[in-house]
C-alpha positions in Angstrom: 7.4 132.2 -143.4 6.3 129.0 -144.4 3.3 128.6 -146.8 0.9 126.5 -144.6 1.5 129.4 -141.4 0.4 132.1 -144.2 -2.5 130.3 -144.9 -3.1 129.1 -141.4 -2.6 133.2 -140.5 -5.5 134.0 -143.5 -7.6 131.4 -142.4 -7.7 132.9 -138.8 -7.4 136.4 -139.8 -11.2 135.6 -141.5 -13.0 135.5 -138.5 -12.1 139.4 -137.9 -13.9 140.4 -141.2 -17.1 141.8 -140.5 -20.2 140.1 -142.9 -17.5 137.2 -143.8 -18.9 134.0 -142.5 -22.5 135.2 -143.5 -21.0 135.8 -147.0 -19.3 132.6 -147.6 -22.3 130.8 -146.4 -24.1 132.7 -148.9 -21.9 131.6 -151.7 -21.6 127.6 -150.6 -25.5 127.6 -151.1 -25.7 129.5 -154.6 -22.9 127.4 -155.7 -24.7 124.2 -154.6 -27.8 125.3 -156.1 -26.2 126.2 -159.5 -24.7 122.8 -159.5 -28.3 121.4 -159.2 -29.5 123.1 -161.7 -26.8 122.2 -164.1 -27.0 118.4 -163.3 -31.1 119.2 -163.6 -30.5 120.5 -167.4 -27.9 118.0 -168.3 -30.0 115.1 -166.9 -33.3 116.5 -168.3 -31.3 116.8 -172.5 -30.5 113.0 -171.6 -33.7 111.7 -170.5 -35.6 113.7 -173.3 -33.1 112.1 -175.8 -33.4 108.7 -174.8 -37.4 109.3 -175.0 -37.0 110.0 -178.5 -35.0 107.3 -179.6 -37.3 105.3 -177.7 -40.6 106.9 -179.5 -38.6 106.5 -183.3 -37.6 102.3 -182.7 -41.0 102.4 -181.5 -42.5 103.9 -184.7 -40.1 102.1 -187.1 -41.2 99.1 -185.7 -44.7 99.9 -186.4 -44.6 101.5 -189.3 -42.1 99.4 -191.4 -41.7 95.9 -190.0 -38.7 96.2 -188.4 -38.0 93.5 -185.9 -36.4 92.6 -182.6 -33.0 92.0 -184.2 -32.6 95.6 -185.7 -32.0 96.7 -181.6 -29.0 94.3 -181.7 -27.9 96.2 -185.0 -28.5 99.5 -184.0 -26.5 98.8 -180.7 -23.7 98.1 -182.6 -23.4 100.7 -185.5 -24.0 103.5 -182.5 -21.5 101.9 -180.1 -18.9 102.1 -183.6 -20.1 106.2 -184.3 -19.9 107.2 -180.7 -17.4 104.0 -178.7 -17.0 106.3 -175.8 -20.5 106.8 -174.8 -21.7 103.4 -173.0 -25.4 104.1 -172.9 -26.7 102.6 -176.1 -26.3 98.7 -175.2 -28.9 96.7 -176.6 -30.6 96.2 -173.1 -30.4 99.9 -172.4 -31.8 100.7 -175.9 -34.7 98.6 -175.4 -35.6 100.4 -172.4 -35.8 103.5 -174.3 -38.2 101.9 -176.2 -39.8 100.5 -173.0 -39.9 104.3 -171.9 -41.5 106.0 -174.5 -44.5 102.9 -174.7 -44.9 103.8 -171.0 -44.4 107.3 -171.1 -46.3 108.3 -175.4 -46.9 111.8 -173.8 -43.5 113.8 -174.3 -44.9 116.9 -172.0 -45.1 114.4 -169.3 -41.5 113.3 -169.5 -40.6 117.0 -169.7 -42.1 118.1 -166.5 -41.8 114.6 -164.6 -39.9 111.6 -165.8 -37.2 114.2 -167.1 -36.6 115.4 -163.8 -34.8 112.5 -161.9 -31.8 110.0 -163.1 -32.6 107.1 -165.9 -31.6 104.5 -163.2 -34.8 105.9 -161.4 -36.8 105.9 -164.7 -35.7 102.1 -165.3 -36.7 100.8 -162.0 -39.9 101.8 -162.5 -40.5 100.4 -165.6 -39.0 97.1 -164.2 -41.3 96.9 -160.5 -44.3 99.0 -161.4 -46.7 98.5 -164.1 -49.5 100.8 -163.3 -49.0 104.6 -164.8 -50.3 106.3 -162.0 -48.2 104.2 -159.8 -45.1 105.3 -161.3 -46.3 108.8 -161.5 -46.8 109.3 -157.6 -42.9 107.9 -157.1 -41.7 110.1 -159.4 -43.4 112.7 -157.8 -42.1 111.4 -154.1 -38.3 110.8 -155.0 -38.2 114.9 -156.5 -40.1 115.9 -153.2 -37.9 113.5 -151.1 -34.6 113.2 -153.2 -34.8 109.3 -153.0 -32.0 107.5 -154.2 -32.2 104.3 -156.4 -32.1 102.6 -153.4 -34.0 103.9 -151.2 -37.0 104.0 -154.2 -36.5 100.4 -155.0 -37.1 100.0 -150.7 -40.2 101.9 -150.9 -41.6 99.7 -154.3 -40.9 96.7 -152.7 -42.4 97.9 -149.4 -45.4 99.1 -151.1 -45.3 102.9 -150.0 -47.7 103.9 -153.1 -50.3 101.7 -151.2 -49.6 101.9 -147.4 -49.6 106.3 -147.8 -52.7 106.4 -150.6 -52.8 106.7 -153.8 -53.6 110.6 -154.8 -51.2 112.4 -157.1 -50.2 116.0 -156.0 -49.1 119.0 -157.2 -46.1 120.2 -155.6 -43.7 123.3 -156.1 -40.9 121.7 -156.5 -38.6 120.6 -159.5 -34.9 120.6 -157.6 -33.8 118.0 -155.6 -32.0 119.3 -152.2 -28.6 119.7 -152.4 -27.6 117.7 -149.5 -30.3 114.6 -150.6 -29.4 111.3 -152.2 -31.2 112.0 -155.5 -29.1 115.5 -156.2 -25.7 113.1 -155.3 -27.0 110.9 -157.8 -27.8 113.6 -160.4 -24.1 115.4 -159.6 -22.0 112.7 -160.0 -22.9 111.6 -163.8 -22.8 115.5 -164.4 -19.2 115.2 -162.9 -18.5 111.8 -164.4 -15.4 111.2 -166.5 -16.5 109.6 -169.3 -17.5 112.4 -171.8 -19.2 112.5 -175.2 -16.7 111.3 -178.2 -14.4 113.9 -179.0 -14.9 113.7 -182.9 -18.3 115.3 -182.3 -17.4 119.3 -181.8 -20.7 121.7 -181.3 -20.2 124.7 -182.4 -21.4 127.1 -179.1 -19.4 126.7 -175.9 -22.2 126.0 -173.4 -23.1 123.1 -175.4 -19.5 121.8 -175.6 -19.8 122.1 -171.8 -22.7 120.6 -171.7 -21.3 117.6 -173.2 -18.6 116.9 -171.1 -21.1 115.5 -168.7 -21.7 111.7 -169.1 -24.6 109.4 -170.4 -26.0 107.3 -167.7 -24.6 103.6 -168.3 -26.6 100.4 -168.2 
């Protein structure tokens, strides 16, 4: 018997099992949600990281003189350590220092900014200056699962002040599967361009971890 009838007999034959469809519904949803989560953690490491960086050009510049140029400079010695990671440009480095001056508190970024893509984060720090502002579309593209469209639509069309301006707490910290935002979040945790392979962690969830890409700008 030809191998597309036996699988055209199993994929009948399913319908007979008693609990089946309930079951595999159950799984499609668990799986979905565990893919959320990973894209979730993955996104959250890479948003905390470019925080950081942010916060230490930030300080540098302060502390010890550095100027403009050394972004330029930087750009290029990381692009040289790490050439297969394509998020430390000069213009994407200097909105990591953009970030972290918008964004000093790093609890904040944990529990907020952390929580959707660095597209997202850079569009608000492009159309909104206010703190609060930015604060209740973060909040509205978790709750919602906006994409970087659809929030650039709703700056531009000035949501924050047509629906009021209070910020509110709200229960949730994943995006829906099926919304634009957890799309978004999934495909750079599937994307193919992976961290340089000359860096080796040592534990195997964070070599898996790693395979998941930097956001590109």
């Amino acid at each position: 018997m030809p191998k597309e009838d036996k699988f055209n007999l199993s994929q009948a034959g399913t319908s007979d099992i008693l609990g089946y469809d309930d079951f595999l519904s159950e799984l499609k949803t668990r799986i979905s949600h565990a893919q959320i989560r990973a894209a979730v953690a993955v996104n959250k490491e890479l948003i905390l990281l470019y925080w950081q960086i942010g916060r230490d050009i930030l300080h540098r510049q302060q502390q010890q003189g550095w100027g403009a140029k050394v972004i330029n400079r930087l750009a290029t010695d990381l692009q040289q350590a790490f050439p297969e990671i394509k998020g430390f440009s000069p213009r994407n480095l200097k909105y990591m220092r953009a970030f972290a001056q918008a964004y000093p508190d790093e609890q904040f970024v944990q529990l907020l900014a952390a929580q959707i893509p660095w597209f997202h984060n850079c569009v608000l720090l492009d159309k909104v200056k206010d703190s609060g502002e930015r604060e209740w579309y973060i909040q509205q593209t978790i709750q919602h699962g906006w994409s970087r469209n659809v929030l650039v639509h709703q700056i531009e069309s000035q949501l924050y002040h047509r629906q009021g301006k209070a910020i509110t707490n709200f229960d949730r910290t994943l995006p829906k599967p099926q919304s634009e935002l957890a799309q978004q979040l999934l495909k750079v945790f599937y994307s193919e361009r992976i961290f340089s392979g000359s860096f080796k962690p040592q534990s195997e969830l964070a070599q898996q971890l790693l395979k998941s890409s930097f956001f590109i700008l």
